[in-house]
C-alpha positions in Angstrom: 15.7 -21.1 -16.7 14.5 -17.7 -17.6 13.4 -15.6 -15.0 9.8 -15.0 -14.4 7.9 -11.6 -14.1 7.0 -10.5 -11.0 4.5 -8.1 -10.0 2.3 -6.5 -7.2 -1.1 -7.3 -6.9 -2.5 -6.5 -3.2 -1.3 -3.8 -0.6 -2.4 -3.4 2.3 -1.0 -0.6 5.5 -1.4 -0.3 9.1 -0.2 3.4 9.6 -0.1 6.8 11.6 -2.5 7.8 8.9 -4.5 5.4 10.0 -6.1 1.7 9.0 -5.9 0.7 5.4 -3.8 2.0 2.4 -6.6 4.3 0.9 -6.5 6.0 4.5 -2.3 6.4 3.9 -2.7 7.7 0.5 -5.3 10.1 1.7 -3.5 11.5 4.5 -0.7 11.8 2.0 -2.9 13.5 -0.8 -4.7 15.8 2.0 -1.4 16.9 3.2 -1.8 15.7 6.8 0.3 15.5 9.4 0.4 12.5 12.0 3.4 13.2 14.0 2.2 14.0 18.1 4.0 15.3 20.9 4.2 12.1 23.2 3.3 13.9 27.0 4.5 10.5 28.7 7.9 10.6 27.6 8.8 13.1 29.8 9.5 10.7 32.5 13.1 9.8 30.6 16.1 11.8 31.7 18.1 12.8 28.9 15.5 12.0 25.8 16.0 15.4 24.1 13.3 14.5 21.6 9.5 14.2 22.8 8.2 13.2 19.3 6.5 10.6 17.5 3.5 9.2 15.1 2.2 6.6 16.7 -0.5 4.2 15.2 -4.1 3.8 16.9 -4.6 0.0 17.0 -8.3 -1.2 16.3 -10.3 -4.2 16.3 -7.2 -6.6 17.4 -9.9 -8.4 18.8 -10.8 -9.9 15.4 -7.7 -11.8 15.1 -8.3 -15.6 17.1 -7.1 -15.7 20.2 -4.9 -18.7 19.1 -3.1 -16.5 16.7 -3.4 -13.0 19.0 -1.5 -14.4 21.9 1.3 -14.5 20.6 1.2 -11.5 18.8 2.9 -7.7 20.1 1.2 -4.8 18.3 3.7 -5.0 15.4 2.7 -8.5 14.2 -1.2 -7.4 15.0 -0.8 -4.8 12.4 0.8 -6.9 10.0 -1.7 -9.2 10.5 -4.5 -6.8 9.8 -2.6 -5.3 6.6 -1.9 -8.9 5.4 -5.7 -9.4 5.9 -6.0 -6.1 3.8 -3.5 -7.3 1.0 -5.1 -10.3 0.7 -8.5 -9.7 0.1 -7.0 -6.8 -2.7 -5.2 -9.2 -4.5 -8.4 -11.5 -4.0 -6.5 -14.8 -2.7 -8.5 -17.5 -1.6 -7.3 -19.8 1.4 -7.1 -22.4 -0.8 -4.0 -20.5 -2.8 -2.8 -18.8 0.7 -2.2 -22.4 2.4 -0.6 -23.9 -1.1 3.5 -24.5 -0.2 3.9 -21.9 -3.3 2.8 -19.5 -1.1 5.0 -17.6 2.3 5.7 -14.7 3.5 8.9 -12.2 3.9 8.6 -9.6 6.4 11.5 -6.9 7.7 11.6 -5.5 11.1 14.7 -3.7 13.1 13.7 -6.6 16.3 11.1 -8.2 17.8 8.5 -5.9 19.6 10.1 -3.0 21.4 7.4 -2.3 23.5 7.5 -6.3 24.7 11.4 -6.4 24.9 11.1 -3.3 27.4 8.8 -5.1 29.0 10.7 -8.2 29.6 13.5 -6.1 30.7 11.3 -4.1 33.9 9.9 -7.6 34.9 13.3 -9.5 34.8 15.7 -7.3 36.4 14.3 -5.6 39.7 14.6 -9.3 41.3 16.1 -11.2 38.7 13.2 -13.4 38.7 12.7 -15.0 35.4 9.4 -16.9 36.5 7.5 -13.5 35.8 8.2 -13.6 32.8 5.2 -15.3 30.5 6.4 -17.7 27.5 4.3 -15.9 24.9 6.8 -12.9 25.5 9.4 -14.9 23.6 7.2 -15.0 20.7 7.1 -11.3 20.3 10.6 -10.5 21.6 11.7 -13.0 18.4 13.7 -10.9 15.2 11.5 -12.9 13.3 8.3 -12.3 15.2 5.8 -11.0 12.2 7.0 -13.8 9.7 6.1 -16.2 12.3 3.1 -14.7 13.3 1.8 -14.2 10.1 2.4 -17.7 8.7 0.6 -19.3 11.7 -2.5 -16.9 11.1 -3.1 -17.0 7.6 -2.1 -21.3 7.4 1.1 -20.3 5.1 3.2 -23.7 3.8 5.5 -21.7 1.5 9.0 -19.7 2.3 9.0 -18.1 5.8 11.4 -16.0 6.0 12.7 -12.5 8.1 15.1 -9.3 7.0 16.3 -7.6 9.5 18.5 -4.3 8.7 17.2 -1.5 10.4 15.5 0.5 8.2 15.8 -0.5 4.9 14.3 -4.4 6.0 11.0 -4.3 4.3 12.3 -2.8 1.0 14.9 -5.6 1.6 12.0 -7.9 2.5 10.5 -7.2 -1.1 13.3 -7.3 -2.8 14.0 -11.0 -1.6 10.8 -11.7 -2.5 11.6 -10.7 -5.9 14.0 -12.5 -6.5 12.6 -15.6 -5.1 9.4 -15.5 -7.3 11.3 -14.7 -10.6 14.0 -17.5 -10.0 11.2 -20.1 -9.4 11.6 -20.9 -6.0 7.4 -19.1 -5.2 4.5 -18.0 -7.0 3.1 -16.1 -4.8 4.7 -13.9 -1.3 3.4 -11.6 1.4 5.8 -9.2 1.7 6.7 -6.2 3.7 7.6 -5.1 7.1 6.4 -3.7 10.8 7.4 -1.7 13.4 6.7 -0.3 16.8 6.8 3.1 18.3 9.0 3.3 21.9 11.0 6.1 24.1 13.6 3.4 23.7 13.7 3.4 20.3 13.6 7.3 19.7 16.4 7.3 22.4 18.9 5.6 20.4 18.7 8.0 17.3 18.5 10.8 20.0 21.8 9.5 21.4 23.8 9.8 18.1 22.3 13.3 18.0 19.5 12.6 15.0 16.6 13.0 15.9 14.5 16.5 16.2 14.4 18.3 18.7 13.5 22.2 17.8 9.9 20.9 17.1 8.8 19.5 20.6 5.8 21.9 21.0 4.7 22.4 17.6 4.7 18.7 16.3 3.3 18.9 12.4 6.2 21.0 11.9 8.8 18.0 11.5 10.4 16.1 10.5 11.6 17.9 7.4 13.0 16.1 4.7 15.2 18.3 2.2 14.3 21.1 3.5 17.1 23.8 4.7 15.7 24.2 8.4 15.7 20.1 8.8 16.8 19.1 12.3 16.5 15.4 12.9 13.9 12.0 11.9 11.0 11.6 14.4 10.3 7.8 15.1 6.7 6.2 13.4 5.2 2.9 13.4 3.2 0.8 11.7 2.8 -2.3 9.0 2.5 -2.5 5.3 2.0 -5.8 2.9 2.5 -6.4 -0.7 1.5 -9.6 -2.5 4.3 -10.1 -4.7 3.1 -12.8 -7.2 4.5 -14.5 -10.8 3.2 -12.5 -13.5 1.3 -15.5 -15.5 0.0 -16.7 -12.5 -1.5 -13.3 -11.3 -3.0 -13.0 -15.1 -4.7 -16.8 -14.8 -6.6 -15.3 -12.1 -7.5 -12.2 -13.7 -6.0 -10.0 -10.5 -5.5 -6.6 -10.6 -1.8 -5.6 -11.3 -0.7 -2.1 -9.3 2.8 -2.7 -11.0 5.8 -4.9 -12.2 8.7 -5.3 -10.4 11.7 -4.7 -13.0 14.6 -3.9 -11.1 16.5 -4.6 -7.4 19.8 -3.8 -5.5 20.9 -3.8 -2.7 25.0 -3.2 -1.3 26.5 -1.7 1.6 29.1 0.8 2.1 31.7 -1.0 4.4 32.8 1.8 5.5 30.8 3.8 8.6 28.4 2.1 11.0 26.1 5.0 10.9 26.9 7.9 8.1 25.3 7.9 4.9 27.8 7.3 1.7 27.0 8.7 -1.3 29.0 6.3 -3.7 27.3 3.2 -2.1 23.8 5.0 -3.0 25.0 5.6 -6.2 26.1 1.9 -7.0 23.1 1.2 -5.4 20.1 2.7 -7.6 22.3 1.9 -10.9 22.5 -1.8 -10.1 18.5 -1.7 -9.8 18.6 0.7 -13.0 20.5 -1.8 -14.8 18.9 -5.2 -13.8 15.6 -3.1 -14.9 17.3 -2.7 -18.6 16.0 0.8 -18.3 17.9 4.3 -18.7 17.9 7.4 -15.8 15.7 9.4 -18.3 13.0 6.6 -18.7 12.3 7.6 -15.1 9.0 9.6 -13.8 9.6 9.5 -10.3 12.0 9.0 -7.4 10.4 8.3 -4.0 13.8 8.8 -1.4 14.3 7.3 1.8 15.2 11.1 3.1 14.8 11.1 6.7 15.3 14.7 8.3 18.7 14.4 8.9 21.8 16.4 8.1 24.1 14.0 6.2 21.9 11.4 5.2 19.3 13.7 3.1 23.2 15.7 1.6 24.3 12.3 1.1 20.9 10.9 -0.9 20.2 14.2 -3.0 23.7 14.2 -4.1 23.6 10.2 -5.0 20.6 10.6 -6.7 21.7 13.8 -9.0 24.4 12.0 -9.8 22.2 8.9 -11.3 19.2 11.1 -12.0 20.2 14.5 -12.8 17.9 17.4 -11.7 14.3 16.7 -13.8 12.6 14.1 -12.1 10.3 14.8 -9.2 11.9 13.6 -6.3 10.0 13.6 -2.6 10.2 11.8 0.4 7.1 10.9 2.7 8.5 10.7 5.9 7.4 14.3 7.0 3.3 13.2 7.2 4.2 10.0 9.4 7.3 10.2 10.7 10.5 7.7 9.8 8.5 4.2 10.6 11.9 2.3 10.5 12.1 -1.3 9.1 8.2 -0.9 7.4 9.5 2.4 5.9 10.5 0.8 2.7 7.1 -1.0 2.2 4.7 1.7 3.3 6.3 4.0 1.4 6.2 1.8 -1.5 2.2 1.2 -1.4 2.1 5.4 -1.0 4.2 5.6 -4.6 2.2 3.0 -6.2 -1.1 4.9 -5.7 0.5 7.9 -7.1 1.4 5.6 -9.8 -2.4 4.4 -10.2 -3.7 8.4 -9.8 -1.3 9.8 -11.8 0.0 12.1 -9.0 3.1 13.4 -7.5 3.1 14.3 -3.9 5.5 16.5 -2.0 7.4 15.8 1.0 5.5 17.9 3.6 7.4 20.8 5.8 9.8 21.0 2.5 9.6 25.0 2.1 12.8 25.7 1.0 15.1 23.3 -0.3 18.1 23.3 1.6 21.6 24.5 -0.4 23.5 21.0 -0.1 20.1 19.4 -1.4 19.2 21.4 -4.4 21.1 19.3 -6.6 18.1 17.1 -7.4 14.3 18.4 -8.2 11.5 19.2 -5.4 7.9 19.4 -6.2 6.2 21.8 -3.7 2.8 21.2 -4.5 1.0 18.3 -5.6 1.2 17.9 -9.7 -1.0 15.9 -12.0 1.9 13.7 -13.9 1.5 10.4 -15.4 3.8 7.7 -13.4 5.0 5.0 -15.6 8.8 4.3 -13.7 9.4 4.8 -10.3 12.3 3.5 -8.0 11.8 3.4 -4.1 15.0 3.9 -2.0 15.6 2.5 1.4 19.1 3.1 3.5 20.2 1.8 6.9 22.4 1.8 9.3 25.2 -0.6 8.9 26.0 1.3 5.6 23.1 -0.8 3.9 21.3 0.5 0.9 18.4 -0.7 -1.0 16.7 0.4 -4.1 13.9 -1.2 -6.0 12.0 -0.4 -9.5 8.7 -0.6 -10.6 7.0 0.0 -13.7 3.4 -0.1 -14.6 1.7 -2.2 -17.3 
């Protein structure tokens, strides 16, 4: 069988930027920053790092307490952007409970917040009766898939990637490949993830995180940019409806984009350190699957965290697929490195620059630093016309994932 076109045709974001995707691009556009000094983390010896964009939940209330209890504040806001994607893509419950319709979403775990939790009941007494059994249900790796299918009544493919931070773009990507091989017509697709000291802590312990930046926050993280000094931790939720191109057209939805191209590999060589020729394989494998060239390309969103070797490592990879004339920029410095959702929410950010013909810079990127000026930075926002873009997502584990879209 041939395989099918697949494209987007709803998004919808949870983020530090606050509720909705319009709000995300906004922030972007506006040149905001959402990253916060976090006052109550001083309480942790040792965490050298007191930063963090943290989402403001609202209105949780509006999700049935059937559905809610079992729900941490990840799956809530994936829950609220499914809601979002949804109603953009204009699905009825009728199409939403059909078994050619599920969901895919990424995460690193289950609810850090909850886990942490379960932990400070548990092991003061070792008395397991304190626990509640609705914790389980947002401990789970698969905790937003779940929760998301029981909401919205979802018959189809329930399914869960989990690899750190490139699992939503994984998550899509999957979806992809299930919709153009016949398998779903339509899939919810994308990724969550919670703020937590814990969480910051492990990136602090392998010495990646900032830490120069603890009293003037909107000042990092700094992506690119030659006085980088680490990621800072963000949370939040995006959704993409992923659906078969004839079937999105026999409903007369709104396409943001088709999905042309995906990859994904690992290194097998370092559990944490970026690797260039992985990256490299990487994007060309999306590249190729697309049929395109490097030139056809208008845009390159990276994953680009902050961080020493892994920003070195991705600008090196990419001018080695890419050269040095396509606008390259990565978002993390407005929200902060939002972990398994990265890939998706940074996805929905590209695809509005796609629909208003715009590039946006990575903010705090003032100079270009010397081991990544191989590739090209925008330092201001530019009227362009986006036709090609391909989204990056890397992890640890030595996992990469690249995806391309192309609007029609």
């Amino acid at each position: 069988m041939k395989d099918r076109r697949v494209v987007i045709t709803g998004v919808g974001a949870v983020t530090p930027m606050g509720y909705g995707a319009e709000a995300l691009f906004e922030g972007i556009r506006e040149g905001r920053s959402a990253v916060k000094r976090m006052p109550e983390w001083e309480e942790y010896s040792g965490l050298r790092s007191l930063l963090a964009a943290p989402c403001e939940l609202r209105n949780e209330k509006d999700i049935p307490r059937k559905s809610r209890r079992s729900m941490s504040p990840m799956s809530i806001m994936a829950a609220q952007s499914a809601d979002e994607a949804c109603l953009d893509a204009g699905l009825s419950k009728e199409e939403l409970g059909n078994s050619r319709c599920g969901c895919i979403t990424g995460s690193t775990m289950g609810s850090a917040k909850v886990i942490n939790q379960a932990y400070e009941t548990v092991l003061p007494e070792k008395d397991f009766s304190q626990l509640t059994s609705m914790m389980f249900f947002k401990c789970m790796a698969h905790s937003c898939s779940a929760n998301l299918a029981q909401y919205l009544g979802l018959k189809g493919m329930v399914m869960a990637t989990s690899a750190a931070c490139a699992s939503s773009l994984q998550a899509i990507g999957t979806g992809y490949d299930m919709i153009r091989n016949g398998r779903q017509d339509v899939l919810l697709c994308g990724g969550a993830e919670e703020v937590h000291p814990t969480v910051t802590g492990i990136f602090d312990l392998l010495y990646a995180t900032s830490v120069n930046h603890n009293d003037d926050p909107e000042n990092s993280p700094r992506p690119f940019d030659a006085d980088r000094d680490g990621l800072v931790i963000g949370e939040g939720a995006a959704i993409l409806v992923l659906e078969e191109y004839e079937h999105a057209v026999a409903r007369n939805a709104e396409i943001y984009a088709e999905i042309k191209g995906y990859n994904t590999n690992g290194s097998g060589e370092h559990v944490s350190q970026s690797n260039a020729e992985a990256m490299i394989k990487c994007m060309r494998g999306a590249v190729d699957e697309a049929g395109l060239k490097a030139s056809d390309f208008d845009y390159i969103n990276a994953h680009a965290t902050g961080t020493f070797q892994g920003d070195a490592a991705e600008a090196a990879a990419i001018a080695e697929v890419f050269g040095d004339s396509i606008p390259v920029s990565s978002l993390k410095g407005y929200f902060g490195h939002t972990m398994g959702a990265s890939g998706a929410i940074e996805l929905i950010a590209t695809l509005l620059m796609m629909k208003n013909s715009l590039v946006i810079p990575g903010h705090n990127l003032k100079t270009p630093a010397s081991d990544c000026s191989s590739i090209c930075h925008p330092l201001a926002v530019e009227e362009k016309e986006i036709k090609r873009i391909i989204k990056n997502g890397f992890a640890f584990g030595g996992v990469n994932a690249s995806l391309v879209c192309e609007k029609i």
